[in-house]
PyMOL commands that place a pseudoatom at each C-alpha (Angstrom):
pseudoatom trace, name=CA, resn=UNK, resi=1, chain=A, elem=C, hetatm=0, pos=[72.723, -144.291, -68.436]
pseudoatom trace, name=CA, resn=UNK, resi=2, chain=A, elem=C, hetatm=0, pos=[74.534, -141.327, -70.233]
pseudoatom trace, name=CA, resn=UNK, resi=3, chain=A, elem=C, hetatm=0, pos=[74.816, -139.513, -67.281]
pseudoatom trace, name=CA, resn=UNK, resi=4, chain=A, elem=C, hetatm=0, pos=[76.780, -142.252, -65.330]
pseudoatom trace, name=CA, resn=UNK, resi=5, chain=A, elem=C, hetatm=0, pos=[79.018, -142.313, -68.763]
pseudoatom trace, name=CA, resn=UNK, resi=6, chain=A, elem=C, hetatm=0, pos=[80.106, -139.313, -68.446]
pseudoatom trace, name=CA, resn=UNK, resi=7, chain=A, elem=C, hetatm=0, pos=[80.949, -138.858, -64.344]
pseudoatom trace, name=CA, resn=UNK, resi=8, chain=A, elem=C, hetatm=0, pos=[84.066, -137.401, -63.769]
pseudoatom trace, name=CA, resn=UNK, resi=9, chain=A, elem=C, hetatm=0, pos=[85.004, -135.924, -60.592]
pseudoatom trace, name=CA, resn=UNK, resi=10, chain=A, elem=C, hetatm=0, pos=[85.096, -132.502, -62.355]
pseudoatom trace, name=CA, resn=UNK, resi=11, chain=A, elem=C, hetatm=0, pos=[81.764, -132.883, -63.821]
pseudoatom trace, name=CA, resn=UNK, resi=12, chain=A, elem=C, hetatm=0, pos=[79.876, -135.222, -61.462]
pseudoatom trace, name=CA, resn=UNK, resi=13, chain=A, elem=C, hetatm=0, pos=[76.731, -136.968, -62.521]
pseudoatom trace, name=CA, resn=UNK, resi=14, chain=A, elem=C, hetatm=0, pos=[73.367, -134.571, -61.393]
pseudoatom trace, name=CA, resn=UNK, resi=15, chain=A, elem=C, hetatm=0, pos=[70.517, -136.636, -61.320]
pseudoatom trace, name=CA, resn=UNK, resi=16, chain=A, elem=C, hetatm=0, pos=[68.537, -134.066, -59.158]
pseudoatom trace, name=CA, resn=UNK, resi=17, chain=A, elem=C, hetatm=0, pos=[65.805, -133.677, -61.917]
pseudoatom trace, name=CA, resn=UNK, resi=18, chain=A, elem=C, hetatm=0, pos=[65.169, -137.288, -62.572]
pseudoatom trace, name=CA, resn=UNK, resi=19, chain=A, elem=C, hetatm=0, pos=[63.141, -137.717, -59.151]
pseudoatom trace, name=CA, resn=UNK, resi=20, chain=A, elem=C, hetatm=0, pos=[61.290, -141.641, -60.286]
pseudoatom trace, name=CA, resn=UNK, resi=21, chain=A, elem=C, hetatm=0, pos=[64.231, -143.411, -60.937]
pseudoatom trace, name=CA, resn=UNK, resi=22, chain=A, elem=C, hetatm=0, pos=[65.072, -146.591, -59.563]
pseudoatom trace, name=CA, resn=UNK, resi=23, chain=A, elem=C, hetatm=0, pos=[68.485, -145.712, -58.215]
pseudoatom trace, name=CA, resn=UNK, resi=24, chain=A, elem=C, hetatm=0, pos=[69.439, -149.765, -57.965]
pseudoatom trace, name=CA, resn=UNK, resi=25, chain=A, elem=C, hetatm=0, pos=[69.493, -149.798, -61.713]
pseudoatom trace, name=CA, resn=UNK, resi=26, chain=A, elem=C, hetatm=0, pos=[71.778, -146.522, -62.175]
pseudoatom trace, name=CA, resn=UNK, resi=27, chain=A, elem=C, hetatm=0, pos=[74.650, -148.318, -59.653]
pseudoatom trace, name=CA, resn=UNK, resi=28, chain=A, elem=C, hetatm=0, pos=[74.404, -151.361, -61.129]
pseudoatom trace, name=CA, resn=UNK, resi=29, chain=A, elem=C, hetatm=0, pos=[74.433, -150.434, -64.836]
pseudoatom trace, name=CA, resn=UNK, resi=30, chain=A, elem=C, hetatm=0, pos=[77.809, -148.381, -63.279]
pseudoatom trace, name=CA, resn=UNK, resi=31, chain=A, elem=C, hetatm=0, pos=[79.089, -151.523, -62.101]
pseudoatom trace, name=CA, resn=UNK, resi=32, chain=A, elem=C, hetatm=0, pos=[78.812, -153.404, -65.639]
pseudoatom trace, name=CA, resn=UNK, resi=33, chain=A, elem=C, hetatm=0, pos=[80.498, -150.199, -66.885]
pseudoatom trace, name=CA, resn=UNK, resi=34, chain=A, elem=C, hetatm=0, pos=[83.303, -150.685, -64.493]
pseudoatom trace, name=CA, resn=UNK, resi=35, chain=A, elem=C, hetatm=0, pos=[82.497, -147.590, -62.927]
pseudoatom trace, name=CA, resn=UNK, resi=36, chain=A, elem=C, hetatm=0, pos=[82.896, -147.735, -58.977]
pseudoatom trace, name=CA, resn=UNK, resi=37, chain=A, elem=C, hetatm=0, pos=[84.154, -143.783, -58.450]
pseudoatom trace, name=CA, resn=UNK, resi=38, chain=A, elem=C, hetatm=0, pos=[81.521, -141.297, -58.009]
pseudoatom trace, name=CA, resn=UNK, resi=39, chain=A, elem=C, hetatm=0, pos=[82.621, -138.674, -56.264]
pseudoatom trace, name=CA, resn=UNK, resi=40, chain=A, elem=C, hetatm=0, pos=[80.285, -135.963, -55.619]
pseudoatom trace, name=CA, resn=UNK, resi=41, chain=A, elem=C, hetatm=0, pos=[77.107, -137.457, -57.275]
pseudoatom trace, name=CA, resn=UNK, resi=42, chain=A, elem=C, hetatm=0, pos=[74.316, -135.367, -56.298]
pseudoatom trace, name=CA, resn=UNK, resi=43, chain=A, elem=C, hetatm=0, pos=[70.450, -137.686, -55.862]
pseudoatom trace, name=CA, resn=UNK, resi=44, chain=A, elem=C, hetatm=0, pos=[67.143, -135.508, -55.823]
pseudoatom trace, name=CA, resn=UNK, resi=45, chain=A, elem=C, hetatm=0, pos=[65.473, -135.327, -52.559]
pseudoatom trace, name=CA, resn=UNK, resi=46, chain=A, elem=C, hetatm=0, pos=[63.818, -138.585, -51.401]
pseudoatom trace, name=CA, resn=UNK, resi=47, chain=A, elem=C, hetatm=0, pos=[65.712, -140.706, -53.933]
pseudoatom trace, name=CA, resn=UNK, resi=48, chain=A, elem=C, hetatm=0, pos=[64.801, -144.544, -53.779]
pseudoatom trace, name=CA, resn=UNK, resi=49, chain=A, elem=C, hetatm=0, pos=[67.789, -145.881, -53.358]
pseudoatom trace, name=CA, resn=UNK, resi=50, chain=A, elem=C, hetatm=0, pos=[66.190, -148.956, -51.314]
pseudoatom trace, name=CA, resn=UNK, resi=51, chain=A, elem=C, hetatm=0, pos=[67.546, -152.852, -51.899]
pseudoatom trace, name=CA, resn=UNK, resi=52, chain=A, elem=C, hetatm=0, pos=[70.805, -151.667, -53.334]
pseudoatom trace, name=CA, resn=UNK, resi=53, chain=A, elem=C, hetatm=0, pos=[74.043, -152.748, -54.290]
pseudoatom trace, name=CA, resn=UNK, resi=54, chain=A, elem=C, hetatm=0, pos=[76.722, -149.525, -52.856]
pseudoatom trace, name=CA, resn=UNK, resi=55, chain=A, elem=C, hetatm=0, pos=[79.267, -152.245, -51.519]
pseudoatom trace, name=CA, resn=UNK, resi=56, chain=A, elem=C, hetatm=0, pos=[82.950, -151.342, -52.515]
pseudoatom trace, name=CA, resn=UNK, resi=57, chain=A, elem=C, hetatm=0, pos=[82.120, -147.874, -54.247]
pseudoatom trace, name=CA, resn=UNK, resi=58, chain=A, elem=C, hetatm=0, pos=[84.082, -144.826, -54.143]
pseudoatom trace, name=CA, resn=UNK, resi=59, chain=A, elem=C, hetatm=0, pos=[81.228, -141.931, -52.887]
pseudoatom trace, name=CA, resn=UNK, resi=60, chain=A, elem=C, hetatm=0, pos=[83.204, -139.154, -51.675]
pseudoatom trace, name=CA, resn=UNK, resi=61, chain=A, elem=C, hetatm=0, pos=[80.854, -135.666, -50.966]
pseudoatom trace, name=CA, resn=UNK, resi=62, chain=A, elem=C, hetatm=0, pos=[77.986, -137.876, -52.153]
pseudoatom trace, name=CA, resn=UNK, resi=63, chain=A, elem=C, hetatm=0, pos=[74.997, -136.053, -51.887]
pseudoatom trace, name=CA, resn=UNK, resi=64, chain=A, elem=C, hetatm=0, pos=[71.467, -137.945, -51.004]
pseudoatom trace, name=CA, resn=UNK, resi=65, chain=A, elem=C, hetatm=0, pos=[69.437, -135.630, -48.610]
pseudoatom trace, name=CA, resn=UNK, resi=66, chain=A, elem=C, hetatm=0, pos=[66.366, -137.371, -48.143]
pseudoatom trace, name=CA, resn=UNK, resi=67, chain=A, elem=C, hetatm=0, pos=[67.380, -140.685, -49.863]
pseudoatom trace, name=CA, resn=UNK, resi=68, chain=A, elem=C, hetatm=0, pos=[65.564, -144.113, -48.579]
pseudoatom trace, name=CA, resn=UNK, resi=69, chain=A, elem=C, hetatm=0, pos=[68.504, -146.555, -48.395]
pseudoatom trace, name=CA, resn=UNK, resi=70, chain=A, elem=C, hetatm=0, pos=[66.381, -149.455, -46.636]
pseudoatom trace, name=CA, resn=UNK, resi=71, chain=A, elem=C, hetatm=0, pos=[67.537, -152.659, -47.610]
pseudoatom trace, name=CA, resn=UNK, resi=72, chain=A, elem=C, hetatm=0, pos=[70.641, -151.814, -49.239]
pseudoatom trace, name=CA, resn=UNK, resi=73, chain=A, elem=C, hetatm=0, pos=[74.089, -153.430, -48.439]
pseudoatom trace, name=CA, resn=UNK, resi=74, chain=A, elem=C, hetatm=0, pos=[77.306, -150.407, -48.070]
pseudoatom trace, name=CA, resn=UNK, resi=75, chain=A, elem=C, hetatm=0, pos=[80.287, -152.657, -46.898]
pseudoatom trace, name=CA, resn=UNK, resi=76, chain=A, elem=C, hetatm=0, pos=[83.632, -151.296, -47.242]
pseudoatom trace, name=CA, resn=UNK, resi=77, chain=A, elem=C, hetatm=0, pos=[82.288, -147.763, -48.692]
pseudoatom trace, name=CA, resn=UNK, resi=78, chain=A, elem=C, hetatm=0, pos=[83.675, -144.490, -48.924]
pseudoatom trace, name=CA, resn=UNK, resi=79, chain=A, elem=C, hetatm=0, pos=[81.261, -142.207, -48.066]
pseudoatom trace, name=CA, resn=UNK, resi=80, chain=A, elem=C, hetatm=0, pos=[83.199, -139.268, -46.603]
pseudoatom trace, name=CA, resn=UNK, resi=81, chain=A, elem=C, hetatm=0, pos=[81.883, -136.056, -46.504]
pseudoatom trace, name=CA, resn=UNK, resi=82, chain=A, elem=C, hetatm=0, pos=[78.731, -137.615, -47.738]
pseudoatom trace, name=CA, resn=UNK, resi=83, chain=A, elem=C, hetatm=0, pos=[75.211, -135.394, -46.786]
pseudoatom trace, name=CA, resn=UNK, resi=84, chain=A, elem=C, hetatm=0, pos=[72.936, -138.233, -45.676]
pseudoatom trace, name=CA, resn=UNK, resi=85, chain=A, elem=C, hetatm=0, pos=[70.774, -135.604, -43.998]
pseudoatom trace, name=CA, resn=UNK, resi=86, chain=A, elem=C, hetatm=0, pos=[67.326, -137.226, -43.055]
pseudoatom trace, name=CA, resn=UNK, resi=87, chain=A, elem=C, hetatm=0, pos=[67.944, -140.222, -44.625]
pseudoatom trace, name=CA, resn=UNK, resi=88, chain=A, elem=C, hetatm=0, pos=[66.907, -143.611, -44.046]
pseudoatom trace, name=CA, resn=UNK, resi=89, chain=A, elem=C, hetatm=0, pos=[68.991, -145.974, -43.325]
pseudoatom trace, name=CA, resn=UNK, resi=90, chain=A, elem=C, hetatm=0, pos=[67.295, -148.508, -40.480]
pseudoatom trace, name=CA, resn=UNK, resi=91, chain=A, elem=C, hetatm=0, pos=[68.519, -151.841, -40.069]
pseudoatom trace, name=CA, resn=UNK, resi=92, chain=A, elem=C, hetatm=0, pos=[71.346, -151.563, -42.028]
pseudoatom trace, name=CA, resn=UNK, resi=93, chain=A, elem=C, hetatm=0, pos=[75.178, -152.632, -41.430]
pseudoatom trace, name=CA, resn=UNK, resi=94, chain=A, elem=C, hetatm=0, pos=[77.487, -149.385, -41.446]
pseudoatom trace, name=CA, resn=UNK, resi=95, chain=A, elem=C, hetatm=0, pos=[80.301, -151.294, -39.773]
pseudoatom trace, name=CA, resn=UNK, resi=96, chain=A, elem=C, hetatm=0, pos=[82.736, -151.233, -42.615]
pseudoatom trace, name=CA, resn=UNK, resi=97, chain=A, elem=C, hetatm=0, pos=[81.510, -148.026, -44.245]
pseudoatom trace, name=CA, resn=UNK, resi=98, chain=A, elem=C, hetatm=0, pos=[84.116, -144.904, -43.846]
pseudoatom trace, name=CA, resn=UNK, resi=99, chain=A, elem=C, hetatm=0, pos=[82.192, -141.956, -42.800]
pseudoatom trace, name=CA, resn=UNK, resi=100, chain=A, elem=C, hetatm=0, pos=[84.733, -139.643, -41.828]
pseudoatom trace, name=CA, resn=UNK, resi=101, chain=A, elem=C, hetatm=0, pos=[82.664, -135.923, -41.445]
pseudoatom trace, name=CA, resn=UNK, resi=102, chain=A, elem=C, hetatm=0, pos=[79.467, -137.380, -43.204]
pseudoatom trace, name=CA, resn=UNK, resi=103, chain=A, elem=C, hetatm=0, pos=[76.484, -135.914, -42.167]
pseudoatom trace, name=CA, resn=UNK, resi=104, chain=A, elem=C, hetatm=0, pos=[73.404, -137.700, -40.674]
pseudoatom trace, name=CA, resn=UNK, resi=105, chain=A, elem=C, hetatm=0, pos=[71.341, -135.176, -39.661]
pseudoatom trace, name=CA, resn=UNK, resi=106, chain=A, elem=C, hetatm=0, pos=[67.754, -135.734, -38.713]
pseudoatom trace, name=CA, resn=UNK, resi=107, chain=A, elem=C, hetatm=0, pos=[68.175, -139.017, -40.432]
pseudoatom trace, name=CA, resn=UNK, resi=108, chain=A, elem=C, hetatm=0, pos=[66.221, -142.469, -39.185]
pseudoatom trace, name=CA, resn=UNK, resi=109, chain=A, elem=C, hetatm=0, pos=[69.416, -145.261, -38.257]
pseudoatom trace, name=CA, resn=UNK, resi=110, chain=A, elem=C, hetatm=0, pos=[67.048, -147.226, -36.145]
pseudoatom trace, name=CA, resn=UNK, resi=111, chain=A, elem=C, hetatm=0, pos=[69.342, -150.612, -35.389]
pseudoatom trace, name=CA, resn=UNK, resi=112, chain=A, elem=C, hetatm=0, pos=[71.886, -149.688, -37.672]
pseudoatom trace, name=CA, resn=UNK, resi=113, chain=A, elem=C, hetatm=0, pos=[75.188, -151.719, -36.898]
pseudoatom trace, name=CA, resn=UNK, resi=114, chain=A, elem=C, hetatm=0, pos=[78.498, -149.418, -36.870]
pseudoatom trace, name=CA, resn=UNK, resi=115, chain=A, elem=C, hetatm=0, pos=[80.207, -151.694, -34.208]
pseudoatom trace, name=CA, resn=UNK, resi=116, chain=A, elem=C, hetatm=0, pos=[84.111, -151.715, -34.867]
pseudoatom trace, name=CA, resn=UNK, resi=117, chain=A, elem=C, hetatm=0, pos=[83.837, -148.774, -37.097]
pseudoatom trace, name=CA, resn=UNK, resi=118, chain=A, elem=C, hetatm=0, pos=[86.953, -146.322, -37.174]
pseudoatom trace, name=CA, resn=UNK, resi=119, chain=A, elem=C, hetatm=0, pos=[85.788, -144.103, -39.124]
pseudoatom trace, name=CA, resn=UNK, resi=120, chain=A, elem=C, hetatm=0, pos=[83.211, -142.099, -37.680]
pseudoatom trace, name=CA, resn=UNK, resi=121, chain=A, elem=C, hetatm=0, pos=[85.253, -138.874, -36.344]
pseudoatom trace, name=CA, resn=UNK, resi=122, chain=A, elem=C, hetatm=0, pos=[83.505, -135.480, -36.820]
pseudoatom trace, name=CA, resn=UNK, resi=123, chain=A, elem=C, hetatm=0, pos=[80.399, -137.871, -38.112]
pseudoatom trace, name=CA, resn=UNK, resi=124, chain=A, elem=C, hetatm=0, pos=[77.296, -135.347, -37.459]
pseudoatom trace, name=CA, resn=UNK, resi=125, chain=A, elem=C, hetatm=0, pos=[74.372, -137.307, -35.713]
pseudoatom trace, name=CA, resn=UNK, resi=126, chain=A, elem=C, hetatm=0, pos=[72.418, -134.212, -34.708]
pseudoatom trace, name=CA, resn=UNK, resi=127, chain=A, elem=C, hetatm=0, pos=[68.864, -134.844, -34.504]
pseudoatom trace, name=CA, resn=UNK, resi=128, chain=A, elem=C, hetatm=0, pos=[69.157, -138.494, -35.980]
pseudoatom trace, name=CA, resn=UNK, resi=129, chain=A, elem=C, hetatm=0, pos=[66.689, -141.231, -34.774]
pseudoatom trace, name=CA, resn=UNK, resi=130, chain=A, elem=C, hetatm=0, pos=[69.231, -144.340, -33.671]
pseudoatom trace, name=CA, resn=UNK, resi=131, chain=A, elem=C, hetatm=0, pos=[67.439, -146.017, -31.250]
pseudoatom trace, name=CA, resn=UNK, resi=132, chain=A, elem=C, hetatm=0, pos=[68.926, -149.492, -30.740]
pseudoatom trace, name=CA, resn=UNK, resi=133, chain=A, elem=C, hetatm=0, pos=[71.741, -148.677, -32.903]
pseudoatom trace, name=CA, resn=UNK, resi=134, chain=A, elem=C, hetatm=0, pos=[75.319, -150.912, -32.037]
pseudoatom trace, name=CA, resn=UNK, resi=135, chain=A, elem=C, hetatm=0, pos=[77.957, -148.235, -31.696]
pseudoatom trace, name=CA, resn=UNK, resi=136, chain=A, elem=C, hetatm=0, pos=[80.179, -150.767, -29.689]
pseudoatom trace, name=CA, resn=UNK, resi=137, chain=A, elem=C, hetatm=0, pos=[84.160, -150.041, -29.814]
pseudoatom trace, name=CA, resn=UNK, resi=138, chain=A, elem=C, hetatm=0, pos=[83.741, -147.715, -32.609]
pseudoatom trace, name=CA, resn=UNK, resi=139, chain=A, elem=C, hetatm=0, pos=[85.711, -144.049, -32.755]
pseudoatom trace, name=CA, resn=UNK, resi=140, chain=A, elem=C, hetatm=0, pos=[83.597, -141.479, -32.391]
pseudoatom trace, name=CA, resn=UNK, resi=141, chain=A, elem=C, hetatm=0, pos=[86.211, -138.552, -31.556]
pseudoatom trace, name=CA, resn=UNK, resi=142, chain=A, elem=C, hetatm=0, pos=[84.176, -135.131, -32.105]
pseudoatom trace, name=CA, resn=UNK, resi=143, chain=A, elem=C, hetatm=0, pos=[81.063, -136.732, -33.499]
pseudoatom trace, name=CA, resn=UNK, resi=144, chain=A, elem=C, hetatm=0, pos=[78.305, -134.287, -33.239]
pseudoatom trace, name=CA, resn=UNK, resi=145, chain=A, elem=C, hetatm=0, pos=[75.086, -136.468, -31.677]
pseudoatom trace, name=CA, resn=UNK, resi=146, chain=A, elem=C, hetatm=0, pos=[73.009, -133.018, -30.143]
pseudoatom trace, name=CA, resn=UNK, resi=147, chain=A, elem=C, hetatm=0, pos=[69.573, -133.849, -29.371]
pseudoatom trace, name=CA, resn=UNK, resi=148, chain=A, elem=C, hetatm=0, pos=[69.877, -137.635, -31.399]
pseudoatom trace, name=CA, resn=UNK, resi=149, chain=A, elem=C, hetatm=0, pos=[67.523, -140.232, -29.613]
pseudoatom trace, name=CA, resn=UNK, resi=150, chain=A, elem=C, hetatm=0, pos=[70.098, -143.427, -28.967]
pseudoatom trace, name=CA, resn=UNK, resi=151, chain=A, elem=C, hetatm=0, pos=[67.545, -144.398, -26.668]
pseudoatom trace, name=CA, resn=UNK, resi=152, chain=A, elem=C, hetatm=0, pos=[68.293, -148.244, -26.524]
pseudoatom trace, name=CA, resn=UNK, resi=153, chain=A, elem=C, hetatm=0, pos=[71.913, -148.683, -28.155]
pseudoatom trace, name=CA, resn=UNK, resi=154, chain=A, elem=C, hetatm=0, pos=[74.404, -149.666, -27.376]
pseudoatom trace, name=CA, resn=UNK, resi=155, chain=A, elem=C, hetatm=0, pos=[78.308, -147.821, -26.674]
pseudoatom trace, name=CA, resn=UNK, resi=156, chain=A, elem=C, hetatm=0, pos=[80.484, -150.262, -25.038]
pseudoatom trace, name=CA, resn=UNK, resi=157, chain=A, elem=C, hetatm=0, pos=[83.661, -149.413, -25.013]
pseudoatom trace, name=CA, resn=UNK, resi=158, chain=A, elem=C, hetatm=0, pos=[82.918, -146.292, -27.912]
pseudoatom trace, name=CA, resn=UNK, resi=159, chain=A, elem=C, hetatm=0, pos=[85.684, -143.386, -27.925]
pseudoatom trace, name=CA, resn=UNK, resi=160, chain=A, elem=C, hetatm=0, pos=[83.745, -139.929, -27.686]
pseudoatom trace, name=CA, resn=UNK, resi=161, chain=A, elem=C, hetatm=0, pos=[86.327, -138.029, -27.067]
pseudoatom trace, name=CA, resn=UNK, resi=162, chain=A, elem=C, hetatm=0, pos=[85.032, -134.558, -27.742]
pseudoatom trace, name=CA, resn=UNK, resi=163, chain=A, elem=C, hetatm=0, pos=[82.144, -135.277, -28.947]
pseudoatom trace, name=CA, resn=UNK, resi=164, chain=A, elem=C, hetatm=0, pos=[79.265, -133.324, -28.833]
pseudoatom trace, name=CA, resn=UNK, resi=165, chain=A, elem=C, hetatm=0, pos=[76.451, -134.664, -26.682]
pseudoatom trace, name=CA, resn=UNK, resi=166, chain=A, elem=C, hetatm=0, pos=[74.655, -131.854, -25.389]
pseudoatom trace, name=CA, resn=UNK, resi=167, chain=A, elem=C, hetatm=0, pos=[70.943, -133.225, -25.609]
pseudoatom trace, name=CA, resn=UNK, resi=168, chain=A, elem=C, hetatm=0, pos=[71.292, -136.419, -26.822]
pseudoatom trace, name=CA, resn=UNK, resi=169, chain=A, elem=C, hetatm=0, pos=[68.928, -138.709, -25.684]
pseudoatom trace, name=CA, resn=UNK, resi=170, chain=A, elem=C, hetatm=0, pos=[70.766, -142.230, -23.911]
pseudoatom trace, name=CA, resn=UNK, resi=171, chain=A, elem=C, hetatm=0, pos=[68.063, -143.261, -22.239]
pseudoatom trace, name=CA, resn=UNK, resi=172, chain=A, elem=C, hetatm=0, pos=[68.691, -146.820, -21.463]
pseudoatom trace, name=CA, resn=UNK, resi=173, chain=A, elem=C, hetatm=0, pos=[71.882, -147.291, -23.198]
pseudoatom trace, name=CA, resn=UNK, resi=174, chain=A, elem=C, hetatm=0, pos=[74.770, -149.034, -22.599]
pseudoatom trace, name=CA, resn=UNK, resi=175, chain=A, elem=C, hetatm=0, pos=[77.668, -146.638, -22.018]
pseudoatom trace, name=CA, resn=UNK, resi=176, chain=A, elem=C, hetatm=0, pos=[79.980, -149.160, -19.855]
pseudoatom trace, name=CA, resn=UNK, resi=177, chain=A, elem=C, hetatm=0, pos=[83.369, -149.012, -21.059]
pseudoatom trace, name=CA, resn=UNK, resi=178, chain=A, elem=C, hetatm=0, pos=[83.373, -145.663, -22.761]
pseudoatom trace, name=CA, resn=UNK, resi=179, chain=A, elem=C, hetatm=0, pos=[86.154, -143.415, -22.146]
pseudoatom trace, name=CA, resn=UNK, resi=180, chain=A, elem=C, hetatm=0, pos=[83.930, -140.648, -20.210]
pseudoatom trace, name=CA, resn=UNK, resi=181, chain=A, elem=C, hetatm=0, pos=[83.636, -140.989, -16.285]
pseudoatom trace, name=CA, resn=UNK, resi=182, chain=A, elem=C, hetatm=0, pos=[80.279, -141.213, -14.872]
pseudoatom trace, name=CA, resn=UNK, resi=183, chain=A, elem=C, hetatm=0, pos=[80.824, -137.649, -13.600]
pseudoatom trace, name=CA, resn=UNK, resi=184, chain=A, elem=C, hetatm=0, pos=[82.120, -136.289, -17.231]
pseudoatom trace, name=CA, resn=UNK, resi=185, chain=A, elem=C, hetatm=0, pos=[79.061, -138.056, -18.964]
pseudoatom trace, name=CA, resn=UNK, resi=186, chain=A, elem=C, hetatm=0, pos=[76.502, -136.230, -16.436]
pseudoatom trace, name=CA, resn=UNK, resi=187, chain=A, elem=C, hetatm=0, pos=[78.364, -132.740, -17.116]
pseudoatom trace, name=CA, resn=UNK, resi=188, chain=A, elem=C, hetatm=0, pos=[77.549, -133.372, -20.982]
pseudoatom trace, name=CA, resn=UNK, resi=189, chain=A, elem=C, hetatm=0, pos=[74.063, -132.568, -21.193]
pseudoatom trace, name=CA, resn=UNK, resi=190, chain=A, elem=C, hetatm=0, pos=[73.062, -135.654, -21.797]
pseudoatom trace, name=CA, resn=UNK, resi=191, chain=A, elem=C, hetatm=0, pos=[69.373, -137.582, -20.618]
pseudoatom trace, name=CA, resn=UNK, resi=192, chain=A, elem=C, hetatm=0, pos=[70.888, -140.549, -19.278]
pseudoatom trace, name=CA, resn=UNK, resi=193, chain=A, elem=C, hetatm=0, pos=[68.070, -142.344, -17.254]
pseudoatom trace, name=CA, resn=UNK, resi=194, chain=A, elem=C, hetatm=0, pos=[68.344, -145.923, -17.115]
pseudoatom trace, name=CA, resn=UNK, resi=195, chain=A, elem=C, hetatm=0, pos=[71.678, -145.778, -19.289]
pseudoatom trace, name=CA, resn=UNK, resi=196, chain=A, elem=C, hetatm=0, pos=[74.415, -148.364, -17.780]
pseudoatom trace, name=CA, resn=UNK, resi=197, chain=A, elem=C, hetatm=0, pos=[77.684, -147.034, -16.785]
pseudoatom trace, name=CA, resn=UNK, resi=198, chain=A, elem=C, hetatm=0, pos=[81.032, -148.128, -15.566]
pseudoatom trace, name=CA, resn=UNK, resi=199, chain=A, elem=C, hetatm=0, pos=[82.484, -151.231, -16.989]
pseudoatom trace, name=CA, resn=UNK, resi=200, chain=A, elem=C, hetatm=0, pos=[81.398, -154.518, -17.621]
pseudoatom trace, name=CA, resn=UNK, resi=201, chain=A, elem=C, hetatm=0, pos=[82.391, -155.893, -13.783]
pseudoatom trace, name=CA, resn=UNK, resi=202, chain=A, elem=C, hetatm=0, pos=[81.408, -152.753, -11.640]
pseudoatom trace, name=CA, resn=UNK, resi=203, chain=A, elem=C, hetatm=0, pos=[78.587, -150.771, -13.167]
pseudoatom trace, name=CA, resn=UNK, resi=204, chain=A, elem=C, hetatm=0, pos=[74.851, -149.117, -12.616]
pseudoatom trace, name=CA, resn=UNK, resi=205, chain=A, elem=C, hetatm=0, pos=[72.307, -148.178, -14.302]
pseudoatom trace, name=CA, resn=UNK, resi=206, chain=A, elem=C, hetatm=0, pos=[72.114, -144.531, -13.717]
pseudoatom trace, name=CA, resn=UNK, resi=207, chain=A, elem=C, hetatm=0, pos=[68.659, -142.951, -12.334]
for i in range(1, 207): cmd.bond("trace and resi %d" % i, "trace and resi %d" % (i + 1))
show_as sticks, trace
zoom trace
């Protein structure tokens, strides 16, 4: 496609207009063009992006509000600064994918696996459905998760140092191990019924 052609970071590719494409065929007709940076490519609203190929690529300020990403494999991705606002990415492995200040806003991550993830400081979760989703041993320093439903996942042993979690929903999670006391956890403003606390030899499941 021309418009992959002729990316450059100065002129990124704008496919905002071309709402029916098949996205799978635009990144892999860049791959047999030997084109794996695209910074700041900009997807209409609601792009199908589904069963794709992103492993490896360079997508810097990527922009894909709306985008349905089910199915598709990102391993060892740079996505910073990428607006993945009410995406969906459910059932999907994040856990190599750099992320650094992306934004995830009211987006669906239902069982999405970021365990062992470093880069997910200043990540913005606000709103976002992650129920179930594996945040185990990841960094999380100054992730924004206000009013996200984790209902269900799993933290062990996550760094949230300042991270916003005024609202968020940990109902039945597994906190144990994270570097918050129980006392610091309840001051956040977080719904924390049934969530497990402590660490893996002396812990409760909070009321």
């Amino acid at each position: 496609m021309e418009l992959i052609a002729k990316h450059n970071e100065e002129h990124p590719a704008d496919f905002k207009k071309y709402d029916s494409i098949e996205y799978k065929h635009v990144f892999n007709e860049s791959r047999e063009q030997g084109k794996t940076v695209l910074d700041g490519l900009r997807l209409p609203v609601g792009a199908d992006v589904t069963n794709t190929n992103l492993n490896e690529l360079q997508l810097i300020l990527l922009n894909a509000q709306g985008a349905d990403f089910r199915g598709s494999t990102i391993r060892n991705t740079d996505m910073f600064g990428a607006d993945m606002s009410e995406t969906n990415l459910n059932d999907l492995d994040l856990s190599t994918t750099k992320l650094f200040h992306a934004c995830f806003s009211g987006a669906s991550l239902e069982n999405v696996n970021f365990s062992e993830n470093k880069s997910l400081k200043f990540t913005r979760f606000s709103e976002a459905n992650l129920q179930k989703a594996n945040f185990n041993n990841t960094k999380l320093h100054c992730a924004n998760f206000k009013k996200a439903n984790l209902e269900g996942a799993t933290l062990k042993g996550a760094d949230l140092t300042g991270a916003n979690l005024k609202g968020t929903d940990f109902t039945n999670a597994d906190l144990r191990n994270v570097d918050m006391t129980e006392d610091e956890l309840l001051a956040s403003g977080a719904i924390l019924t049934g969530a497990k606390v402590g660490n893996n030899s002396t812990w409760k499941e909070l009321l």
